[in-house]
C-alpha positions as CSV (number, residue, x, y, z in Angstrom):
1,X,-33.7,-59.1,67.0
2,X,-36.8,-58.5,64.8
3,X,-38.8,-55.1,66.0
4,X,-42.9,-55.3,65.3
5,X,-43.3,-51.8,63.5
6,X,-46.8,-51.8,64.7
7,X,-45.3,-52.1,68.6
8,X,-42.4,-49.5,67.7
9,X,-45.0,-47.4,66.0
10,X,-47.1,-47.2,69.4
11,X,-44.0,-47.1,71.5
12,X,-42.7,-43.9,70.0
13,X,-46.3,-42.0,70.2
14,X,-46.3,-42.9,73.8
15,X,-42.7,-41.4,74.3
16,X,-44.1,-37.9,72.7
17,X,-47.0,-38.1,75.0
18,X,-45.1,-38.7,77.8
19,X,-42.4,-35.7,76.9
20,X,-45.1,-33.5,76.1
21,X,-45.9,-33.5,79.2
22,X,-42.4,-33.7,81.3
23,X,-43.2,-36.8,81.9
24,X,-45.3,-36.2,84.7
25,X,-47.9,-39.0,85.3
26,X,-50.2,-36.7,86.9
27,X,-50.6,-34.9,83.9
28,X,-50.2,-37.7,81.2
29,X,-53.2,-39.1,83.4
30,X,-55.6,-35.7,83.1
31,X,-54.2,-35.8,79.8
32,X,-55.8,-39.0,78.2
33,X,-59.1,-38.7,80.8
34,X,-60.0,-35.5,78.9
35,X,-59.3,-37.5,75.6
36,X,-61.7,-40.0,77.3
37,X,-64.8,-37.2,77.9
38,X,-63.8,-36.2,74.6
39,X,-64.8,-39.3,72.8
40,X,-67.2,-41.2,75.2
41,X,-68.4,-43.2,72.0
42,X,-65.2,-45.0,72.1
43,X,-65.3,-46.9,74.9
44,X,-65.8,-49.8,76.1
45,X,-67.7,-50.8,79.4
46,X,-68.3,-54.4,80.6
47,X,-69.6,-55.7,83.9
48,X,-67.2,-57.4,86.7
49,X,-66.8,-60.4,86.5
50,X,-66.1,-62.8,89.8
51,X,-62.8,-64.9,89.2
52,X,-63.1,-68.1,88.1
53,X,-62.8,-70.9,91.4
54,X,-59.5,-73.0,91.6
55,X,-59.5,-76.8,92.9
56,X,-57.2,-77.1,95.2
57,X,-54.8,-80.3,95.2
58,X,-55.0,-82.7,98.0
């Protein structure tokens, strides 16, 4: 089976993240929200959006 290195690449990161921490969500969580307030300029906000309507068969 052929592996994206990209995908493996951010696979294994997230593993050290994740063991850096015991991997406690709690603290992966508090983790990347101070990465967040440390880089507000790299965000990205957009407004909500209603879900498109569905027809419904008859």
């Amino acid at each position: 089976m052929w592996k994206d290195p990209i995908v493996e690449e951010v696979r294994a990161e997230r593993r050290r993240h994740a063991k850096e921490f015991d991997f406690d969500l709690v603290r992966i969580f508090e983790s990347l929200k101070s990465r967040e307030r440390q880089h507000p300029d790299r965000l990205v906000s957009r407004p909500p959006r209603r879900p498109a309507a569905t027809k419904k068969s008859a």
